[in-house]
C-alpha positions in Angstrom: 82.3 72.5 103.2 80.0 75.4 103.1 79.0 74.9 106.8 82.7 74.6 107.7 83.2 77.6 105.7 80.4 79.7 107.1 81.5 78.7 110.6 85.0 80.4 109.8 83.7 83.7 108.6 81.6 83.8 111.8 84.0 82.9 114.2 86.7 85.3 112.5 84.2 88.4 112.7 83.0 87.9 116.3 87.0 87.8 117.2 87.3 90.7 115.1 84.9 93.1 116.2 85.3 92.6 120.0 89.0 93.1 119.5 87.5 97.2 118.6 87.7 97.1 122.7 91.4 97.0 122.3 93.4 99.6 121.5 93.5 101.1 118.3 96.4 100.3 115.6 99.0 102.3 114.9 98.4 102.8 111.6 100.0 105.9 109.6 99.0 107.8 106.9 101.6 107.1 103.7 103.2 107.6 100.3 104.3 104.4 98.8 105.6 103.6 95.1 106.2 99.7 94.4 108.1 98.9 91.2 106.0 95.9 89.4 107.6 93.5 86.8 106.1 90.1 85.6 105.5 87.0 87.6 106.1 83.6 88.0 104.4 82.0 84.4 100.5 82.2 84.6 99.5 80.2 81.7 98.2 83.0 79.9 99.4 85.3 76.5 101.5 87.4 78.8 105.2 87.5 78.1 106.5 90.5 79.3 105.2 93.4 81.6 106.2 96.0 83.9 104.4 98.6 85.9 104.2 100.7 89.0 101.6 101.4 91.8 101.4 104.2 93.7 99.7 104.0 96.9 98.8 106.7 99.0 96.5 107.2 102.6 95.7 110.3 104.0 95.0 110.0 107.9 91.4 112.5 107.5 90.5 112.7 111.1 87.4 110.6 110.8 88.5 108.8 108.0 90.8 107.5 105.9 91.7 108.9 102.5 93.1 106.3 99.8 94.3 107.3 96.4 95.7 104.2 94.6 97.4 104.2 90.5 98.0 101.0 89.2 100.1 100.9 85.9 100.6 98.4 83.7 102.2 97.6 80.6 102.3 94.0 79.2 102.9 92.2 75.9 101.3 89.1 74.3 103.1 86.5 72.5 102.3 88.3 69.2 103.8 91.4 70.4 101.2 93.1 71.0 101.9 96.4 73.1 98.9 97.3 76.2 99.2 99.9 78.6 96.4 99.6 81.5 95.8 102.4 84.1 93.6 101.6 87.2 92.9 104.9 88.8 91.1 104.1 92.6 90.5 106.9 95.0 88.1 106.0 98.1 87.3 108.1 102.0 86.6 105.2 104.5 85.0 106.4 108.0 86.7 105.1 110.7 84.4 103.5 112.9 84.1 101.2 109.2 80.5 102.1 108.7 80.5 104.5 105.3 82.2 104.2 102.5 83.2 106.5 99.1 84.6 105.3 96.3 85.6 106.5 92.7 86.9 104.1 89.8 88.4 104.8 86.2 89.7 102.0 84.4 91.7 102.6 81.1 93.1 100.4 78.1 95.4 102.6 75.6 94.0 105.7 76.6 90.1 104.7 76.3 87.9 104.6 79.2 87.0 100.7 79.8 85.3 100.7 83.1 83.7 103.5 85.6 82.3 103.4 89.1 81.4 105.6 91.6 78.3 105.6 94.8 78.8 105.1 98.7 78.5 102.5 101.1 77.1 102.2 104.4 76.6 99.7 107.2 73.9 99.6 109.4 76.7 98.4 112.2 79.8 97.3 112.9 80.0 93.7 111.4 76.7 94.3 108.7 74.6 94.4 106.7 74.6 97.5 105.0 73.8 98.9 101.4 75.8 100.2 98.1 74.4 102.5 96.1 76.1 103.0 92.4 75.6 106.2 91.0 78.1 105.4 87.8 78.1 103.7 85.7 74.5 103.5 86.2 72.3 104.3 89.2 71.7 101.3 91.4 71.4 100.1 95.0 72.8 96.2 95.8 72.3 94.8 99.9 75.6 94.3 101.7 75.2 91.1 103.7 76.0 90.4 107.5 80.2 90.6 107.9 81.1 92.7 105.2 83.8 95.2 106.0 85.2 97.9 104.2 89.3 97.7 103.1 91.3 99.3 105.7 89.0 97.6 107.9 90.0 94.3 106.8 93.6 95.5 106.7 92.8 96.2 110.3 91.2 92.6 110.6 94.3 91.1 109.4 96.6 92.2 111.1 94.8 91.7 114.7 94.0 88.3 114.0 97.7 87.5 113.2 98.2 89.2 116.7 96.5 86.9 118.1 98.3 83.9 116.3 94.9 82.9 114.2 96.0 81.2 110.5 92.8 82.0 108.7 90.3 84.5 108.4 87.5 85.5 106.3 84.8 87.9 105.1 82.3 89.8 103.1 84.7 92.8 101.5 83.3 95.9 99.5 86.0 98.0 98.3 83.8 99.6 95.1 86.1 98.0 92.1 82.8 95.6 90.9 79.3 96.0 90.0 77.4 93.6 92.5 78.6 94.5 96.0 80.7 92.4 98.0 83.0 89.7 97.0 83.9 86.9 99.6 87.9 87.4 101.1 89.4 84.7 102.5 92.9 85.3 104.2 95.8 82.9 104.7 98.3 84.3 108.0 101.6 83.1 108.2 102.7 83.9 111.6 103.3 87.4 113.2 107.6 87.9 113.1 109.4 90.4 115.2 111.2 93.0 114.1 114.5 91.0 113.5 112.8 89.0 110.8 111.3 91.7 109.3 114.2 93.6 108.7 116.4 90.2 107.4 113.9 89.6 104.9 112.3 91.3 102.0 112.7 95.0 100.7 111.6 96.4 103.8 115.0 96.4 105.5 115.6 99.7 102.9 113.2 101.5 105.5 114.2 101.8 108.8 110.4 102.9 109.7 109.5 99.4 108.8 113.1 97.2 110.0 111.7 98.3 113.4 108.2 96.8 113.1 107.0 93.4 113.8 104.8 92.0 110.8 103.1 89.2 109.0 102.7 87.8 105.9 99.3 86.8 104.5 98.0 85.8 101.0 94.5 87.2 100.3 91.8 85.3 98.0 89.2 87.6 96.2 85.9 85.3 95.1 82.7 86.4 93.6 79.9 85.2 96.1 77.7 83.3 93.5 77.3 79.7 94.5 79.4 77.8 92.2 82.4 79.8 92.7 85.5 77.7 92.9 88.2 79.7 91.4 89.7 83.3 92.9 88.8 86.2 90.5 91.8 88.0 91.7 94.8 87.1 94.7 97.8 88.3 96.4 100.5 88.1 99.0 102.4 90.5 101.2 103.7 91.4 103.9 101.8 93.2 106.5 103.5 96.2 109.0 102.2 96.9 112.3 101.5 100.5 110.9 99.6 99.4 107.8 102.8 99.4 105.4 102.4 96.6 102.9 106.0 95.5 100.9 106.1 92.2 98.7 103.2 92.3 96.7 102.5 89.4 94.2 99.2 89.7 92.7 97.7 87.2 90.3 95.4 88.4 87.6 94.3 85.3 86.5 96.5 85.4 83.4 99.4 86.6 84.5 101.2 87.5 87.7 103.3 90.7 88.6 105.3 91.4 91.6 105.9 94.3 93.4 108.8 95.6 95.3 108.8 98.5 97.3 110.7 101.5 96.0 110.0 104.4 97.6 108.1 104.9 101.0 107.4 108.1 103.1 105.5 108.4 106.5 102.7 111.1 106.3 101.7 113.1 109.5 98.5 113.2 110.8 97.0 117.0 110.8 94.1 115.7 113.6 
């Protein structure tokens, strides 16, 4: 399994970075709220919960600018009131060889979890280096075929272009401690723009009923051998132009699902 596995992520990244010959994407910079509200049962405590995310890119000439605000507010069995509040802002170069990334995680108000530092590949494709500057200083190695996120959005959507089922890779997007976590990436299909706009929330936008898209379902693992189990997942759908709707993300314990609410097209100033 691990050589079958390590042949996949290798054949997926060559296909992936000579595709940078083809034309670039059209993706667009954007303003997107998704209403969240609580899963399909997880098997955990969680018996209620609602949310939102905001989700923002900024089309910064060189790079990308991403500014994401995940709220949360659940309720155990006991009745027991949390409100979480993931606040994510990153700049991504985009020729996907540096990285920036600031993290503030919150429970009730308190600071749980801080990080901030900068990424860098040496090429297109890896290896490259992270260096933490919070919560404490330190530098962790990036291995061969890590990318960084829009990157692998960019990944994604190519290889379901190109009518591939499965891709995978090395991902840093600066929300842990020890560098990359492995992805691996389920495609189902690439629909035209008459699916897209019979199905899903999407056909509220007519930006998005016009675009052909795909749907995927994304597996976050930690890369230490005896990892079996996803720390995190989700599903959506992708857009031609980068515009995700349909989000159901499973937190281990609980699943929420997010519809998309509110969605506006920002110009590029480049």
């Amino acid at each position: 399994m691990r050589r079958i596995l390590t042949l996949s992520v290798v054949g997926g990244l060559l296909a992936v970075v000579s595709a940078r010959a083809a034309p670039e994407l059209p993706f667009v910079g954007q303003d997107a709220l998704y209403q969240l509200q609580l899963g399909a049962p997880a098997g955990g405590d969680v018996v209620a919960g609602s949310g939102q995310m905001g989700y923002e890119v900024i089309d910064a000439c060189n790079g990308w600018a991403v500014r994401q605000r995940l709220e949360m507010t659940l309720i155990n069995g006991d009745g027991q009131v949390t409100r979480t509040v993931s606040d994510y802002a990153t700049w991504e170069a985009k020729d996907g060889l540096a990285f920036r990334f600031h993290t503030v995680d919150t429970t009730d108000g308190e600071v749980d979890d801080r990080l901030d530092g900068e990424a860098h590949l040496d090429r297109q494709g890896g290896p490259g280096e992270v260096t933490y500057t919070a919560p404490k200083a330190a530098t962790v190695k990036l291995p061969v075929g890590t990318m960084f996120p829009m990157w692998q959005t960019e990944a994604i959507i190519r290889a379901a272009r190109a009518g591939e089922k499965f891709i995978a890779m090395p991902l840093f997007d600066g929300t842990g401690e020890n560098g990359a976590s492995d992805s691996s990436v389920a495609i189902d299909g690439w629909e035209p723009p008459v699916v897209a706009r019979d199905a899903g929330d999407a056909s509220r936008f007519s930006m998005l009923a016009k675009l052909p898209s795909t749907r995927v379902h994304v597996a976050f693992f930690s890369r230490k051998p005896d990892t079996v189990v996803p720390d995190f997942e989700i599903g959506m759908r992708y857009f031609l132009n980068g515009v995700a709707d349909g989000l159901a993300m499973n937190f281990g314990d609980f699943t929420m699902d997010g519809k998309l609410v509110h969605l506006a097209i920002l110009p590029s100033h480049c």
